[in-house]
C-alpha positions in Angstrom: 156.2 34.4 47.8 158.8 37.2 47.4 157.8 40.6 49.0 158.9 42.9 46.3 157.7 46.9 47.1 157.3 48.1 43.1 154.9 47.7 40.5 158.3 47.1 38.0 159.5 44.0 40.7 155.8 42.7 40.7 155.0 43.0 37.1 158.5 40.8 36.2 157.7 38.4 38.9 154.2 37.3 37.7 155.4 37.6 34.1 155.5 34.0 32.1 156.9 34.2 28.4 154.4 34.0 25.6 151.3 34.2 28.1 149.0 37.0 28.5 147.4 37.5 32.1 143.9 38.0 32.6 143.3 41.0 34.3 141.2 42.2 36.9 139.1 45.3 37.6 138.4 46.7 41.3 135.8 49.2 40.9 133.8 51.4 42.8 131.8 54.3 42.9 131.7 56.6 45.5 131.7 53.4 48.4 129.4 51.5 46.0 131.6 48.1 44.8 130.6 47.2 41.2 130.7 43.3 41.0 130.7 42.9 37.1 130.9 44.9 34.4 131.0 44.1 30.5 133.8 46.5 29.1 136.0 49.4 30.7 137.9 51.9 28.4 140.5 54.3 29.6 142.4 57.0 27.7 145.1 59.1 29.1 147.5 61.5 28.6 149.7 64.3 30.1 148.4 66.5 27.6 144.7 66.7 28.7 142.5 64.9 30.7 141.7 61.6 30.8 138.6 59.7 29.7 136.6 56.7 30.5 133.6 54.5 29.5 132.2 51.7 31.9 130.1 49.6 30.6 127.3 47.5 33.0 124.9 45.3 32.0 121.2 46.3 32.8 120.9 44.7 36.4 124.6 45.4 37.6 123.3 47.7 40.2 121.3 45.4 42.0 118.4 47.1 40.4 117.5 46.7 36.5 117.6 49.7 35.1 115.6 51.2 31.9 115.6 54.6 30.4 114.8 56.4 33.3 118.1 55.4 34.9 116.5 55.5 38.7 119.8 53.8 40.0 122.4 55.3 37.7 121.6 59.3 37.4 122.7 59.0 41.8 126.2 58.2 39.5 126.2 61.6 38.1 129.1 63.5 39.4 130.2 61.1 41.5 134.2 59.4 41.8 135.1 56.4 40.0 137.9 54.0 41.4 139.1 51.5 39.6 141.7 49.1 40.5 144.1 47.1 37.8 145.5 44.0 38.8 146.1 40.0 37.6 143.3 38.2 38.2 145.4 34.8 38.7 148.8 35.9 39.8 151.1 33.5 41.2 152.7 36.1 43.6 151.5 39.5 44.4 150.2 41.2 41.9 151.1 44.8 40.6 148.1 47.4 41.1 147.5 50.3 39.4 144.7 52.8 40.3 142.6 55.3 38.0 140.2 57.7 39.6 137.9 59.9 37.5 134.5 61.3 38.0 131.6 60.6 36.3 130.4 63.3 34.1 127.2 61.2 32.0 124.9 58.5 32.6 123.2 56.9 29.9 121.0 53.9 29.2 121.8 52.5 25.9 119.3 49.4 24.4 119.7 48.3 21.0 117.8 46.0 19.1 115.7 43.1 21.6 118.6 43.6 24.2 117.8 44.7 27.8 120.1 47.2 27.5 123.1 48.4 29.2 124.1 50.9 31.4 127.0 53.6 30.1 128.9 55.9 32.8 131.2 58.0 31.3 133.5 60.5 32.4 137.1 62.4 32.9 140.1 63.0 35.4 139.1 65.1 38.1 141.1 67.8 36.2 137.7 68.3 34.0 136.4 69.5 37.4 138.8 72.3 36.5 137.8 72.8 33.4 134.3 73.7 33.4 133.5 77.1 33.4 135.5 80.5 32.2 136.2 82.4 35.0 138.0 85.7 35.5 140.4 86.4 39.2 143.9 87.9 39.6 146.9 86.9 41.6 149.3 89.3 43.0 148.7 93.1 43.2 149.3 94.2 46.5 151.9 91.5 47.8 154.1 89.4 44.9 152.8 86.0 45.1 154.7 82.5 43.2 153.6 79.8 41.3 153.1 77.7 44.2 150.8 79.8 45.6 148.4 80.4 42.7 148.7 76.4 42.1 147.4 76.0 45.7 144.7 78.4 45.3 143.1 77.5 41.9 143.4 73.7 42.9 141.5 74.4 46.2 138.9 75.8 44.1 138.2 73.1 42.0 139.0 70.2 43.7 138.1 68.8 46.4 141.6 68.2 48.3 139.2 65.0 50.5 138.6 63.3 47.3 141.1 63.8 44.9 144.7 64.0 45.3 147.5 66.5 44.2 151.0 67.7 44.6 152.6 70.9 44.5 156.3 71.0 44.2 157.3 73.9 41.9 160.4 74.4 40.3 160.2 78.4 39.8 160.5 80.0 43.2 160.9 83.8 41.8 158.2 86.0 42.5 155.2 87.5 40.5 154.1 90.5 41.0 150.8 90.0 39.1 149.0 87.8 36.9 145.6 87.2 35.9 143.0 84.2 34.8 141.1 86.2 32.0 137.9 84.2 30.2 139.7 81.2 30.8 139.0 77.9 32.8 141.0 77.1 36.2 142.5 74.5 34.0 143.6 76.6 30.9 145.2 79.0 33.1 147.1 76.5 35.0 148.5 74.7 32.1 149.4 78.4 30.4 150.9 79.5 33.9 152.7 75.4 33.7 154.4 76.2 30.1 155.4 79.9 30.7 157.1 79.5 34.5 158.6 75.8 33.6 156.4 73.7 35.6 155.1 70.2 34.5 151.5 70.0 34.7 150.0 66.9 34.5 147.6 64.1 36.0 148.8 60.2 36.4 145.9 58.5 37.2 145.7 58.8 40.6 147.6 62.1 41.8 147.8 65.7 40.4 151.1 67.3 39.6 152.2 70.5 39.1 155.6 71.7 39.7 158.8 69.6 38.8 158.1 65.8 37.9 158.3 63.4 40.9 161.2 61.0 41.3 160.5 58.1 39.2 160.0 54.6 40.6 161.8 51.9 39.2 161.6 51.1 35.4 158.9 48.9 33.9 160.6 46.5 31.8 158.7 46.0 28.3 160.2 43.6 26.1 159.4 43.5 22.3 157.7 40.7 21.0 156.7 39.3 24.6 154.6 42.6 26.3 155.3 45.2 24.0 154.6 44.8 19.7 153.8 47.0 17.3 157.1 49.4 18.4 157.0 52.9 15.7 160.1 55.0 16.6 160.2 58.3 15.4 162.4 61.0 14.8 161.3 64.3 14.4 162.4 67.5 13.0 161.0 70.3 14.7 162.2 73.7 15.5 163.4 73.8 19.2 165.0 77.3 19.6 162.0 79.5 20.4 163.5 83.3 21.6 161.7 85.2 23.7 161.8 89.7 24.6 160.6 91.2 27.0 161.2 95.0 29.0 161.4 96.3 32.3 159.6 99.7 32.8 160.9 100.5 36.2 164.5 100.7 35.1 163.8 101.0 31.4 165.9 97.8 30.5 165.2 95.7 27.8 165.1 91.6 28.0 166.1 89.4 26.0 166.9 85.3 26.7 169.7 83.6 26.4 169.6 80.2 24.6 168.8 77.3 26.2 170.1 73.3 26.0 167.8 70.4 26.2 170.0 67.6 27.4 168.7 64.1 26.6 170.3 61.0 28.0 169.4 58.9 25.5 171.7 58.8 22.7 169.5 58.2 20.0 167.0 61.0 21.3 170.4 63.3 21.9 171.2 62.7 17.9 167.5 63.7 16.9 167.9 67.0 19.4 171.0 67.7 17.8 170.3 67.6 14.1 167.0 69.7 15.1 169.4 72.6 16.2 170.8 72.3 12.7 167.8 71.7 10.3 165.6 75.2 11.4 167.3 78.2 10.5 164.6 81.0 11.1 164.6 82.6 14.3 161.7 83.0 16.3 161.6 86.1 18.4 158.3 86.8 20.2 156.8 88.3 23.2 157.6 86.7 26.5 154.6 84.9 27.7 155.8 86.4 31.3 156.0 89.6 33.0 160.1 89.5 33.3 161.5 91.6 36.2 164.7 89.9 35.4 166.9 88.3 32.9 166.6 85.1 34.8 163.1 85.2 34.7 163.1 85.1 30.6 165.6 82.3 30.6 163.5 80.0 32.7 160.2 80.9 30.7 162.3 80.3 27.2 164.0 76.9 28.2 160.5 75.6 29.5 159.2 76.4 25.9 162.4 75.0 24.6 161.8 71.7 26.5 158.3 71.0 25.7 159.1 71.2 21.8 162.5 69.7 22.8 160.9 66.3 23.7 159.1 65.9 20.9 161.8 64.6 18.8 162.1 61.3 19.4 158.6 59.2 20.3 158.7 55.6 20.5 154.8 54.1 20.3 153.3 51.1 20.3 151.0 48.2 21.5 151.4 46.3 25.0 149.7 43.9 27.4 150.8 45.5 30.3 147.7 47.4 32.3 150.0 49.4 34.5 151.5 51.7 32.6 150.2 55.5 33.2 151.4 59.0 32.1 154.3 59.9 34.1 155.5 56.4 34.4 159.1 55.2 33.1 159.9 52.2 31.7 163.3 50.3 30.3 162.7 49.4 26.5 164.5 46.0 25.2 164.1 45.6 21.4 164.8 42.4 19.4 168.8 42.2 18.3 169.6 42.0 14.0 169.0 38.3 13.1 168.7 37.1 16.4 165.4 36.9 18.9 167.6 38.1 21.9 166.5 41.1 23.2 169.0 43.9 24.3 168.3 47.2 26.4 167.7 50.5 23.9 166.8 53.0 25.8 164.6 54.8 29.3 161.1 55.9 28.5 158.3 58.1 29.9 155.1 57.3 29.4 153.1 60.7 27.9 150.0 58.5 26.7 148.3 55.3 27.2 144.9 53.5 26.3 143.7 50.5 28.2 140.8 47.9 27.2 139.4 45.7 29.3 136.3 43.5 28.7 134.2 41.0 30.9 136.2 38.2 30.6 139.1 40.2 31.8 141.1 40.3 28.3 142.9 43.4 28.2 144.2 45.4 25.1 146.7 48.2 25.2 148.8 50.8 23.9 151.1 53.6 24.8 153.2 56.8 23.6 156.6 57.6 24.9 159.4 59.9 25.0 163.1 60.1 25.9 163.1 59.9 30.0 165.9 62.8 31.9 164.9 65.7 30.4 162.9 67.2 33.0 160.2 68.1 30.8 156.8 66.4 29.3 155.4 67.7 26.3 153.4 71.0 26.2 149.8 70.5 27.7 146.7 71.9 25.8 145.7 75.5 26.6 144.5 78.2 24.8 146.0 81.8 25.1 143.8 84.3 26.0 143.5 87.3 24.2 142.7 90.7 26.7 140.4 93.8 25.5 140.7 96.9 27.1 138.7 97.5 30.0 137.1 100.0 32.5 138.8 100.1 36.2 139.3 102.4 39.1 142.3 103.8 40.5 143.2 102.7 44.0 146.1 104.2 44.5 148.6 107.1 43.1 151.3 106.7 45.7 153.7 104.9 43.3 156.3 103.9 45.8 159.2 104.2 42.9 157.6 107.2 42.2 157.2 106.6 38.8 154.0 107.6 38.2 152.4 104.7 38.5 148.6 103.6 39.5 147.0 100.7 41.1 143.6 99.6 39.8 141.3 97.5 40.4 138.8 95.9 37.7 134.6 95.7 38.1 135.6 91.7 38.3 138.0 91.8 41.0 136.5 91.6 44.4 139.6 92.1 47.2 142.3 92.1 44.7 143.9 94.9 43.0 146.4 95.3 40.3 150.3 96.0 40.7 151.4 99.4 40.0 150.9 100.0 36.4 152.1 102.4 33.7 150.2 105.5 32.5 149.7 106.2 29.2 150.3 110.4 28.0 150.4 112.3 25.0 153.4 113.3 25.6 156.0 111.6 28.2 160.2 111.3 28.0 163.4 113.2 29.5 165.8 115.1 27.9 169.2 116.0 28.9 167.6 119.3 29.9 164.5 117.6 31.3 165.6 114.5 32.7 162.4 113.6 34.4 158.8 114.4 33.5 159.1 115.6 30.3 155.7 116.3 28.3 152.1 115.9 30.1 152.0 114.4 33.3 148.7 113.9 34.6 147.9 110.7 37.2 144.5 110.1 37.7 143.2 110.7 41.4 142.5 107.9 43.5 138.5 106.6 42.7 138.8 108.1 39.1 137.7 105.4 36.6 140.6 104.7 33.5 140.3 102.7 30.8 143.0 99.9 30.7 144.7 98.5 27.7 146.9 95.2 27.7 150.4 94.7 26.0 150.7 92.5 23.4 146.7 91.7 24.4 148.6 89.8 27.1 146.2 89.6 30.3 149.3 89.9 32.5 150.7 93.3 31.0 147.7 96.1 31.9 148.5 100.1 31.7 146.2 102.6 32.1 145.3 104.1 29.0 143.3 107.4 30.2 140.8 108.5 32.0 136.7 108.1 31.9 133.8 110.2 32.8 130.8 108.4 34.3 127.2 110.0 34.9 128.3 111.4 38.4 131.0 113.1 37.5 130.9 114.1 34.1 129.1 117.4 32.6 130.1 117.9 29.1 130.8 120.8 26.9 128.0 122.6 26.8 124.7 122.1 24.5 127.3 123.2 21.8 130.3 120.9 23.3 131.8 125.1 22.9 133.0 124.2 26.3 136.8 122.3 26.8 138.6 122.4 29.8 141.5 121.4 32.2 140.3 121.2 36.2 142.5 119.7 39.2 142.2 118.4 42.2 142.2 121.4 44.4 140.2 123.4 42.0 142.5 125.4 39.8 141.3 125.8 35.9 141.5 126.5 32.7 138.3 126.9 30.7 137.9 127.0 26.7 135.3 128.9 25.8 134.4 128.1 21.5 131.7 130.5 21.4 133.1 133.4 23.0 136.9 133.1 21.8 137.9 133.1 25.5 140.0 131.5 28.2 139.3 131.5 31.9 142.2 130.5 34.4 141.4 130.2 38.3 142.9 129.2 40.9 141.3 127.9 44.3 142.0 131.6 46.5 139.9 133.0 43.6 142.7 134.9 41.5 141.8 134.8 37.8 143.5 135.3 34.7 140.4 136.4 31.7 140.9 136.7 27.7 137.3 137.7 26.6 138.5 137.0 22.5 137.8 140.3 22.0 141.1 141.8 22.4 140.8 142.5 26.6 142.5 140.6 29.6 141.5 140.9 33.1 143.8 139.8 35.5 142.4 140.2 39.4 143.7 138.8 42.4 141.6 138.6 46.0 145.2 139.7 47.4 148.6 140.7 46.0 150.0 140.5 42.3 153.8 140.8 42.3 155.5 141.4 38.6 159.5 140.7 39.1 162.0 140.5 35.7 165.4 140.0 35.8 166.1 142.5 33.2 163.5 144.7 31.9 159.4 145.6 32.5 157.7 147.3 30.0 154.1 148.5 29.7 152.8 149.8 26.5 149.4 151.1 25.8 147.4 152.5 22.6 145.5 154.9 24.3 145.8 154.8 28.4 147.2 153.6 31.4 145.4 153.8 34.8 146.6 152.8 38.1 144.3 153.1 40.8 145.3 151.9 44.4 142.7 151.7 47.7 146.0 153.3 50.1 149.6 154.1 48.0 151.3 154.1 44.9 154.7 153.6 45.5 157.6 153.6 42.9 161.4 153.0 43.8 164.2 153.2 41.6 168.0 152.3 42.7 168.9 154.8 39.4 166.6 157.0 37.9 162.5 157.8 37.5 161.9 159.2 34.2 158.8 160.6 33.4 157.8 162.0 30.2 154.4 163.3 28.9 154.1 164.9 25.2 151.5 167.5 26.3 150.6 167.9 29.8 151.5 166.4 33.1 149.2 166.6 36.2 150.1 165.6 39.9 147.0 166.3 42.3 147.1 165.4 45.9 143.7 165.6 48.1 146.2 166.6 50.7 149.7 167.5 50.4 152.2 167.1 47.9 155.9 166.6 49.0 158.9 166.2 46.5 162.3 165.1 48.4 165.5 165.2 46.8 169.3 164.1 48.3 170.6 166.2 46.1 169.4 168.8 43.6 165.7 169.6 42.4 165.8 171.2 38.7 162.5 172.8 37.3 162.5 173.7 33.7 159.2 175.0 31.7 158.7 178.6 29.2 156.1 180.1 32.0 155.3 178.7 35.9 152.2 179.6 37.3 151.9 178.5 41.3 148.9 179.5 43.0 148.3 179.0 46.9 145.3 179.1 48.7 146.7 180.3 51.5 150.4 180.5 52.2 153.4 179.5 50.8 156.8 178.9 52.8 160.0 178.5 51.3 163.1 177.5 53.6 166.8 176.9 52.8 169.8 178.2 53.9 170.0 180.4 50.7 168.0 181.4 48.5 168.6 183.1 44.7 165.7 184.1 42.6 167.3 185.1 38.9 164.7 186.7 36.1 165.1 189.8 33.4 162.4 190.8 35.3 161.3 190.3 38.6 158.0 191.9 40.0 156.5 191.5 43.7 153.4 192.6 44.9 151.4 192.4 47.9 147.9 193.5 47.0 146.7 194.4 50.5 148.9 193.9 53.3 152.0 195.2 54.1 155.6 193.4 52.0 158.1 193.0 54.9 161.4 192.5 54.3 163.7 191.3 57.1 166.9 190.2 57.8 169.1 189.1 60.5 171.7 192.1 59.1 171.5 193.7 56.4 168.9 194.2 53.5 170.5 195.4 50.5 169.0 196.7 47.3 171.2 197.4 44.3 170.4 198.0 40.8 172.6 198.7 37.6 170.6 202.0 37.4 169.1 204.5 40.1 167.1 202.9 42.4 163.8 204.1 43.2 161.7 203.4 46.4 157.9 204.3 47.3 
């Protein structure tokens, strides 16, 4: 007997022309062998998950069972094993193995039958598929698609039991992304189809990432394993164009176009007409959060190679149990007017349905597309669609300084947003203002905002504003007359509707009041400084006080001017001095100076010039001295008492 290490060696060595092998199942339930069985059916497909029906008779598990299923409900979630292989074989046989889990028990008896025992059930990736669920990746530290793979399989699956592989083909970095009302599986096929990762069970082993290196080709022959062959040729629209934009350096994105190559020739003709057929363009939002160019290319070619290998299927029926999705396999079809058979072209497998009854007679069939390209055909998912939301901020210090917040959502438990955009009324640059133009307010660190998504895309959050919550908001007032603006620190600016008026303070208590009655009040706990470049002008209706608890001082490099249309008064509780450089002019029509006691006046000399000049002393003596001299002279005769 020839030791031969593949299935595709094996299946041609035990294969006799124009004979159909019986084939035999291996099954078992978690440990538990099941010796006989009536009929086994098996669906699968890259696209979904897989599906099975075993069929037992009543007493195949040792125990006849009825309606209350005492033996079978212990099935209920458990793992299904089930080996393929010749029953007869010559030579060693080839093997194939599903596992699934079993997801229903029933009893099913129809008319005067004992009845029968049903399991049915899924892949293990319905595990996955259970339950909507909402979690983020990213936030704080960039993560990959590796890395959220790893995690949301762990979750699901129990690595013991059921087996995966992670080999991804997209090693750039995201910086956040989120499972929104979705299932573990949903998101992982959506996260598969946007980052160019094939997603995708075989039967035995979960895939994500790129697709595994083939084994060798399964040879199928038409009109000996293979029959009923349909090939088809499809035109569908294969240029999908994605956008996207980068906030942080304001760029926008756009991909490049992509090329599908298929080694096939027939399937290279069909992808080539396609590109000629669809003329419309289809732009749309990227279903990724792009920090590069690159990052749009690979997300656009992924969606251009899951369309891509849709044009050319080849379908059909066969007798060979091994195939599975994933598989490849060398296609020979029958030559014009001849029954040689000649190679016409490499296959994968994308879906296959397998029969098998009691006697071991099996019945298949199987969907194909061009093998080479790199890339199975889109997997099932829905796309969710994101409603804004309530979250806290965790964190102002933007470290672009940008002005961006971190948030975290009432779902998320240790994770966190990235930093995200905040929305304002106003907010652009200018080539006078080339920063910070318009409102700028960033919420404070524990403040609640209300979050909006991009394109309702769970993956692109910004904060849309802030919220008030029962312990920190008050209102406006019984009349809402009440609107105002209050920091951090304290400083505000109050709206009063009732009273007309605004109210500005800052934390050291200096205020700034418009009562909407025509008066401002403007005090200060300290100093108030008034400086102009040019010009200061105070002008008042009716009066101007100044009142000052120690001076009044007022400097002039020029002039002081001061004018007063009837009469101006300087009083001093003490002493009054006026000091002058130069020269001190006093002009009125009468001056009246009255002292209470004495009055001095000092200068080196002295002129005193009047038509008439009179000095008294009303009780003492008038003494006139001088150092020399004292001189008296009139235009007329003197007299002297």
């Amino acid at each position: 007997m020839k030791n031969n290490t593949t299935n595709a060696d094996k299946i041609a060595e035990n294969h006799i022309a124009g004979i159909q092998r019986v084939v035999k199942l291996d099954i078992i339930i978690e440990g538990k062998i099941i010796k006989h069985f009536k009929h086994f059916k098996l669906k699968q497909s890259v696209r979904t998950h897989h599906g099975f029906e075993l069929t037992l008779a009543h007493d195949s598990l040792g125990e006849i069972q009825n309606h209350d299923l005492q033996k079978a409900q212990d099935f209920l979630g458990k793992r299904l094993t089930v080996v393929f292989k010749y029953k007869d074989a010559e030579n060693e046989s080839p093997e194939r193995t599903f596992v699934g889990v079993i997801t229903k028990v029933a009893y099913s008896q129809e008319k005067m039958s004992l009845g029968n025992v049903i399991l049915r059930g899924f892949s293990p990736t319905i595990l996955m598929d259970s339950a909507l669920h909402t979690q983020s990746f990213g936030g704080d530290q960039a993560v990959n698609t590796a890395i959220i793979a790893e995690r949301i399989i762990k979750e699901t699956i129990s690595s013991g039991k059921f087996d995966y592989t992670i080999n991804t083909q997209n090693k750039a970095y995201i910086n956040y992304s989120a499972q929104y009302k979705e299932t573990h599986y949903n998101y992982l096929a959506r996260m598969a189809e946007a980052y160019g990762e094939q997603f995708y069970y075989d039967g035995e082993v979960l895939h994500f990432g790129k697709l595994p290196s083939s084994e060798k080709a399964i040879r199928l022959t038409y009109g000996s394993n293979v029959n009923d062959i349909c090939v088809e040729l499809k035109a569908v629209h294969t240029k999908p164009e994605f956008f996207g934009y980068n906030s942080s350096n304001h760029s926008k994105l756009q991909s490049s176009a992509a090329e599908i190559k298929h080694l096939g020739q027939l399937a290279d003709k069909a992808y080539q007409s396609n590109q000629n057929i669809f003329k419309t363009s289809s732009l749309i939002p990227s279903p990724v959060n792009a920090n590069l160019p690159i990052d749009l290319d690979d997300s656009q070619k992924s969606a251009a190679g899951s369309v891509a290998v849709e044009v050319f299927t080849v379908s059909g029926t066969t007798t060979v149990p091994f195939l599975h999705p994933g598989c490849v396999a060398d296609i020979e079809m029958r030559k014009p007017d001849s029954n040689q058979t000649s190679y016409f072209t490499k296959l994968m497998i994308t879906e296959v349905s397998h029969e098998v009854n009691t006697r071991g007679f099996y019945t298949g069939s199987f969907e194909a597309i061009a093998e080479g390209t790199g890339f199975l055909p889109k997997p099932e998912f829905t796309i969710p669609s994101a409603e804004p939301q309530i979250a806290s901020v965790v964190s102002n210090t933007d470290p672009l300084n940008q002005g961006r917040v971190q948030v975290k959502f009432d779902w998320q438990l240790n994770d966190s947003t990235h930093f995200i955009r905040m929305m304002s009324p106003d907010a652009g640059g200018t080539e006078a203002i080339t920063q910070n133009r318009g409102f700028v307010a960033i919420p404070e660190v524990g403040d609640q905002v209300m979050v909006g998504f991009e394109y309702h895309h769970p993956d692109f959050p910004f904060a849309m504003g802030g919220m008030f919550h029962g312990q920190v908001g008050l209102g406006g007032g019984l009349n809402n007359h009440i609107k105002s603006i209050q920091t951090r620190s304290g400083n505000k600016v109050i709206f009063n509707d009732e009273e007309g008026s605004i109210f500005i303070e800052d934390p050291s208590g200096n205020t700034y009041f418009m009562d909407g009655k025509g008066n401002i009040a403007v005090n200060a706990p300290n100093d108030i400084t008034f400086t102009a470049g040019k010009n200061i002008k105070m002008s008042a209706g009716n009066d101007i006080s100044s009142l000052a608890g120690s001076n009044i001082l007022s400097t002039a490099n020029v002039n002081i001017v001061s004018n007063a249309g009837v009469n101006m008064i300087d009083t001093a509780g003490k002493d009054l001095m006026q000091t002058a450089i130069g020269n001190i002019h006093e002009s009125s029509d009468m001056r009246s100076e009255i002292s209470e006691n004495e009055r001095n006046i000092q200068s080196r000399k002295s002129d005193s010039y009047a038509e008439k000049v009179t000095v008294v002393s009303t009780k003492e003596n008038m003494i006139l001295q001088s150092e020399k001299t004292v001189k008296s002279q009139s235009g007329e005769q003197g007299n002297s008492h």
